[in-house]
C-alpha positions in Angstrom: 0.0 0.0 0.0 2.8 2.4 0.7 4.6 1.6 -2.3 1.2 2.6 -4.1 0.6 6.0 -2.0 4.4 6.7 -3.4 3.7 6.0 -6.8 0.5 8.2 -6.9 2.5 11.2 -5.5 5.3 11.0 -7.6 2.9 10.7 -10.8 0.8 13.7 -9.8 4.2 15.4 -9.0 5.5 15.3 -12.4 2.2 15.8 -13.6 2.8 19.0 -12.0 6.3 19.9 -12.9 5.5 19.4 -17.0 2.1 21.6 -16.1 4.6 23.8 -14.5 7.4 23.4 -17.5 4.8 24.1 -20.3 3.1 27.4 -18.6 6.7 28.9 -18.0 7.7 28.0 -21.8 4.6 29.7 -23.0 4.8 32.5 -20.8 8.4 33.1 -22.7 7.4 32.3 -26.4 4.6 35.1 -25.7 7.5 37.0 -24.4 9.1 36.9 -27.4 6.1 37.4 -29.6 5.4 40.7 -27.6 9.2 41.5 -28.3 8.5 40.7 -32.3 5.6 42.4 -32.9 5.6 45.3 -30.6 8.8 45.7 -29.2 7.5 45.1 -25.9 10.2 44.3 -22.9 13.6 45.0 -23.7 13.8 47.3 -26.5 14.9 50.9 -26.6 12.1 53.5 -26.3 12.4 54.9 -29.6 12.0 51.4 -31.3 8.7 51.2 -29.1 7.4 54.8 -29.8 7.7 53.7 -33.8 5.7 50.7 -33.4 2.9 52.8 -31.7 2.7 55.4 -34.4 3.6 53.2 -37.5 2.9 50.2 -37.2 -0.5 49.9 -34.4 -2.0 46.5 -35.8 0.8 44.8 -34.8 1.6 46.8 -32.0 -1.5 46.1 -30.6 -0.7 41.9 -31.3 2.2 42.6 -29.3 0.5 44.4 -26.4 -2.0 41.1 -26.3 0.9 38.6 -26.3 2.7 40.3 -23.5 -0.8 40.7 -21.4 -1.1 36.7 -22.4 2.9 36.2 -21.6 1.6 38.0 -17.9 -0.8 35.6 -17.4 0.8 33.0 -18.0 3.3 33.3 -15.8 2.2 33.8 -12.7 0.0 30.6 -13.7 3.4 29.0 -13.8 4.5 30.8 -10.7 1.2 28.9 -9.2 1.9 25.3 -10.5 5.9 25.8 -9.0 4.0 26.8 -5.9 1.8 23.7 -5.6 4.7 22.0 -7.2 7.3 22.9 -3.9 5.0 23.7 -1.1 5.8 20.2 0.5 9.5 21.0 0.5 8.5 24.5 2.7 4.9 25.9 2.5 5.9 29.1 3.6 8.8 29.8 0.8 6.5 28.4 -1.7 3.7 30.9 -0.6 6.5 33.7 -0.7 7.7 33.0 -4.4 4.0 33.1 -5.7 3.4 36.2 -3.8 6.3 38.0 -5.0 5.5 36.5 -8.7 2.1 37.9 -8.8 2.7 41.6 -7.3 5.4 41.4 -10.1 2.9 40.5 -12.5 0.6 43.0 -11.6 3.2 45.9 -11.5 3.8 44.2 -14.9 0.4 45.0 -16.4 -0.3 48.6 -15.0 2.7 49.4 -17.1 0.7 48.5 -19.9 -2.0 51.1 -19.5 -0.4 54.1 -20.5 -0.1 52.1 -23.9 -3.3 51.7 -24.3 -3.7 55.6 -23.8 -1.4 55.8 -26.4 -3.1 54.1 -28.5 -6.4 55.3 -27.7 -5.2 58.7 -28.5 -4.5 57.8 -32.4 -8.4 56.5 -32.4 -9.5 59.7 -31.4 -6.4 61.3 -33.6 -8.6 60.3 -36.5 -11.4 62.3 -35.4 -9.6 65.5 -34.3 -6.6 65.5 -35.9 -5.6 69.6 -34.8 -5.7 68.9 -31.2 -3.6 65.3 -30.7 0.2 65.5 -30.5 0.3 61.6 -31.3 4.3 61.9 -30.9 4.1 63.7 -27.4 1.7 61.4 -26.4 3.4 58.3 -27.2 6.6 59.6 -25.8 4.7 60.2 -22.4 3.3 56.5 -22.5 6.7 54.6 -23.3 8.9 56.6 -20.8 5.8 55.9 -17.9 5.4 52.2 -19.3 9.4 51.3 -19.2 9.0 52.8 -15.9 6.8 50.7 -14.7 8.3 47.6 -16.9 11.3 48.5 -14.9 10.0 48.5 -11.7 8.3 45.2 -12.0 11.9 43.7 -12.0 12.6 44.2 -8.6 9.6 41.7 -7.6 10.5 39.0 -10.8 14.3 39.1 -9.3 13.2 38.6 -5.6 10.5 36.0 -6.2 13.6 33.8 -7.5 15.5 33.8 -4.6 12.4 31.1 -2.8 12.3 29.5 -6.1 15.9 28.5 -6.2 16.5 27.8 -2.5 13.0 25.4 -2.5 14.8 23.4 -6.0 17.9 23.0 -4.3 16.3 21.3 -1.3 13.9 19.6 -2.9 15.5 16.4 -3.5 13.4 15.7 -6.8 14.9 18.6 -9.1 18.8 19.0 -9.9 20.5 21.2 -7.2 22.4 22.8 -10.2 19.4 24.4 -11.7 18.6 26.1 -8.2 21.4 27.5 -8.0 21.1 28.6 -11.5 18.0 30.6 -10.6 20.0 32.2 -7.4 22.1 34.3 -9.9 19.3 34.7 -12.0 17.5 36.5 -9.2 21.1 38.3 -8.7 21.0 39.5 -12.4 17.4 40.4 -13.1 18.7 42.4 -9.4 21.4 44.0 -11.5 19.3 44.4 -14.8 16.6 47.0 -12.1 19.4 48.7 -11.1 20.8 49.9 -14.1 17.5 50.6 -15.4 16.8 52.9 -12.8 20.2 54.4 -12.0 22.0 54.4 -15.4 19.7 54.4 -18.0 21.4 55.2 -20.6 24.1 52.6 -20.3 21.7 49.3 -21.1 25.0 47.5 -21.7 25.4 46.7 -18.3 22.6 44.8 -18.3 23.4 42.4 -21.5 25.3 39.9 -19.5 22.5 39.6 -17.1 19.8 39.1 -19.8 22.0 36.3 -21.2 22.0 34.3 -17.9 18.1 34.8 -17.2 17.5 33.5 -20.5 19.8 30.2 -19.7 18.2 30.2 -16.7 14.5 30.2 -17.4 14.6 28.2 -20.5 16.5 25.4 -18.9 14.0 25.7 -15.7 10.9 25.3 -18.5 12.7 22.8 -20.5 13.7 20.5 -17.5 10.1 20.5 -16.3 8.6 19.3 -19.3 10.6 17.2 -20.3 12.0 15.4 -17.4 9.6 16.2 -14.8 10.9 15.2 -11.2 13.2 12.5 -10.0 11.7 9.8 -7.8 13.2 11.3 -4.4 11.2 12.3 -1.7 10.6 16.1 -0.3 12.1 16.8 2.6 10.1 17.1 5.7 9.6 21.0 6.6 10.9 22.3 9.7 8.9 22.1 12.7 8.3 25.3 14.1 10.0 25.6 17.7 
């Protein structure tokens, strides 16, 4: 009977994990869709005011994807939660916290966009009295604002996430403490965008290990799953 009871939780476990895997690789191919077709998330404010102005059907694709890419990941954020919350409820609880106000910071950055863009409808109606260029100018600089804020939450909500892998005797250690200096360089990635804007390059090498990162956490969960070992029990509060 035991040996049954095991098998059941490590099936729904890895159920789980590939639930978990495929949400976090959709939240980053809508990521890169937004990035395609509206230049949403890491590109320069210019390239983003042009795709307002010139280029508003798929601009407005682009907005969708990266409300979609939102969504789904702090549904992946949920399914790592239920995923680790034996290994430590309380860490777990933290990382999904931290995900979602992310997320939501994430999203109000968003709405001055859709100003922007509502501006141009009404643009067509009284052309003499928009300044479409001012306008969109306004919305990107308040939107990468926000966008940039947002990262302080996505780089902190890693730190639970890779400590809970690392002890949770079913997922490689090495990808935990992969997502420990990805925390440390989306961490890096906030601070130049708030304190040294105009020097983005500092931020390149921190990009390139999130990517690594976050692919291989998506990857691993989807395809491999979990190993058979159990969680370990939480601590007993004293």
């Amino acid at each position: 009977m035991t040996a049954d009871v095991s098998d059941a939780v490590i099936h729904a476990r890895r159920r789980t994990a590939r639930w978990a895997g495929a949400l976090y690789l959709g939240f980053i191919l809508a990521s890169v869709a937004a990035d395609q077709l509206g230049h949403l998330g890491l590109s320069e404010s210019q390239e983003v005011r042009t795709a307002i102005l010139d280029s508003e059907v798929p601009f407005r694709l682009g907005l969708a994807a990266a409300m979609g890419s939102a969504l789904l990941f702090v549904l992946a954020a949920w399914a790592l939660y239920v995923l680790l919350r034996p290994v430590n409820d309380s860490a777990a609880l933290l990382l999904l916290t931290l995900n979602a106000i992310g997320v939501a910071v994430q999203i109000a950055s968003y709405l001055p966009l859709l100003g922007a863009l509502a501006g141009i409808d009404n643009a067509a109606q009284q052309p003499a009295t928009v300044d479409l260029d001012q306008e969109a100018a306004v919305a990107v600089a308040t939107y990468q604002s926000g966008f940039a804020s947002a990262q302080l939450f996505f780089s902190a909500w890693l730190f639970p996430l890779g400590w809970l892998v690392i002890r949770s005797g079913f997922l490689p250690r090495l990808l935990g403490w992969l997502l420990l200096l990805d925390g440390v360089a989306i961490l890096v990635w906030f601070l130049q965008a708030l304190t040294a804007p105009d020097y983005p390059a500092i931020s390149y090498p921190a990009w390139a290990v999130s990517f690594v990162a976050e692919v291989a956490l998506g990857l691993w969960l989807l395809i491999r799953g979990t190993g058979t070992g159990p969680a370990p029990a939480p601590a007993v509060p004293r």
